[in-house]
N, C-alpha and C positions, 0 to 999 in steps of 0.2 A: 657255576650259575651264569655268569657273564658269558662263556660262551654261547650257552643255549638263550640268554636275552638276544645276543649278536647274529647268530644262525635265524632265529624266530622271525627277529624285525628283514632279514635279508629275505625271507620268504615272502613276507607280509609286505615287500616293496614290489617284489616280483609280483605279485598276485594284484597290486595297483597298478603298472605298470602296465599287465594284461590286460585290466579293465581299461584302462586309459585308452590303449591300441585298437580294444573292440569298440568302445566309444567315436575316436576317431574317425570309424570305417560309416557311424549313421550319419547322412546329410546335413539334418538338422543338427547334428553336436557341431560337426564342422562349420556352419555358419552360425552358432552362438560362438564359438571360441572364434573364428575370424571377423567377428563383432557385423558380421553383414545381415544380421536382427539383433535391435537394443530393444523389439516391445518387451512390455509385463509378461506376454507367454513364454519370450525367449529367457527370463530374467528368473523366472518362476521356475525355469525346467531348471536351467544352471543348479539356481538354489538346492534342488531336490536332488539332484545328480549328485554333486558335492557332498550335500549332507546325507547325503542316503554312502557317500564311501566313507566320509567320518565314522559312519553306523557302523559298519562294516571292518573299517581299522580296531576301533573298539573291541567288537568279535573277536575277532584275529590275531588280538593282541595275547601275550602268555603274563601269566595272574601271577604276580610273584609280593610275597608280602604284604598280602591282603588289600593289594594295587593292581592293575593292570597296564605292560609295558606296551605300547601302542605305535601307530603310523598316523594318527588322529590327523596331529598338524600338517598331513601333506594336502589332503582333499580342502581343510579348510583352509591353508595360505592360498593355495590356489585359486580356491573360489575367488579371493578378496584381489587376488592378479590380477587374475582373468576377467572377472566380472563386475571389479568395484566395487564402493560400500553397500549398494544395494545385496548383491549377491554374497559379498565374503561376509556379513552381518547375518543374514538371513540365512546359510548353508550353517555357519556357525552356532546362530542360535539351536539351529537344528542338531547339532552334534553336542551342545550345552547341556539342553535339557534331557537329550539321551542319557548323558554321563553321569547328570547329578542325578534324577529321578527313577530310571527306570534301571541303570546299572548300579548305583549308589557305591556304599564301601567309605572306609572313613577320608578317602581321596576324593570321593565323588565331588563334594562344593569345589573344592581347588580344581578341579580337572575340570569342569564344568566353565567356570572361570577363566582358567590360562585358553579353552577353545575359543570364548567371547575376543579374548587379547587379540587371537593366531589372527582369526578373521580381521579383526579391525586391523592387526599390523598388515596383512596381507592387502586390505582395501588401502592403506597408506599409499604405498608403493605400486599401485596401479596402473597410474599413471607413465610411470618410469618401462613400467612391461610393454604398455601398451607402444610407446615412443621406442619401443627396442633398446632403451637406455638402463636397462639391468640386465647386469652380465653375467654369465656361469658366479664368478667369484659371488658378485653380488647375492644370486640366492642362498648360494650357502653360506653365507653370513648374517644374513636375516635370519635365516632357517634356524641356525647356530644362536642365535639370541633370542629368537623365539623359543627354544626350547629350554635355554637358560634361566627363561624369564619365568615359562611354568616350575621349573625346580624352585624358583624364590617364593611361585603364590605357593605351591606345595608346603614349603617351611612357615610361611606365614597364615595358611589358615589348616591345614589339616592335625587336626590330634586324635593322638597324642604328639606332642613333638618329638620324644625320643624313634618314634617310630615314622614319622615323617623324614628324620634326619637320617634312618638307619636306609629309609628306602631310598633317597635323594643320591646316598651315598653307592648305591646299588646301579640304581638307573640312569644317572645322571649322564656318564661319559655313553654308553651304549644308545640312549634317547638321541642324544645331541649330536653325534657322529651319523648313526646310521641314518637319520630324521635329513640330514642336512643332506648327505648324498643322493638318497633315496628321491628329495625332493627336487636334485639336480635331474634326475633319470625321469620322472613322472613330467618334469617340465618340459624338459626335452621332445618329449612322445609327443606333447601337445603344441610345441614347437615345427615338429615335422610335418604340421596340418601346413 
């Protein structure tokens, strides 16, 4: 099973990846990521953009243990980079209320949750992205404790616990490895603007 989590999330980065690069190529993406518009419309579309690939990772994620193993945290860290609290909050909320409500499952409130976390860690460190002062390493370290941090709301609100703990034990290295890379690759794309 691990492998096919490993191979799945490696597709499911590629497939972000692509969108990232098609995104890239519209005008308008390219000066909200080169911050050369901060209005409400610029801030709004981010938002939607983001949490419309949260949606999306969700999808695309492979259902294992009445879970689904996901790419969630790359579009929402990103948002809260690139965009700041306004945008990593608001693409996140977006990707929240997806997860808890209309995909549910006995993860949905935890996953729902650790998304609210991604964003808000991801609008943390905004700053640092924007000043060019976070480095390869640094993403994937963030990334790597971000996705750590979901494995603990996982254990802390989803029940059953033996079942929360059987899947934490499942997901957890495959989440946190490929999440972190993946999110190295996606930044990069958007780096190359």
């Amino acid at each position: 099973m691990s492998d096919t989590i490993f191979f799945n999330m490696l597709l499911n980065i590629g497939l972000l990846v692509l969108i990232a690069m098609l995104f890239t190529k519209l005008p308008v993406v390219r000066r909200l990521i080169l911050g050369e518009s901060s209005s409400a419309y610029s801030k709004a579309a981010l938002i939607l953009i983001f949490g419309g690939m949260s949606i999306i990772s969700t999808y695309t994620g492979i259902q294992t243990q009445g879970a689904i193993v996901n790419t969630r945290v790359i579009g929402v860290l990103t948002a809260g980079l690139f965009g700041g609290p306004f945008v990593g909050l608001g693409a996140a909320l977006i990707g929240s209320l997806h997860r808890c409500f209309i995909v549910g499952g006995f993860t949905g409130l935890a996953c729902g949750v650790s998304t609210l976390m991604e964003g808000a860690i991801g609008s943390v460190f905004s700053t640092k992205m924007k000043s060019g002062k976070l480095s390869g390493q640094g993403i994937f370290l963030i990334t790597a404790l971000t996705e750590a941090g979901q494995m603990a709301i996982i254990l802390l609100i989803a029940r059953p616990f033996p079942a929360a703990l059987e899947l934490v034990r499942t997901i957890a290295a495959p989440m946190i490895v490929m999440n972190s890379f993946g999110m190295l690759m996606f930044i990069g794309t958007f780096r190359a603007v």
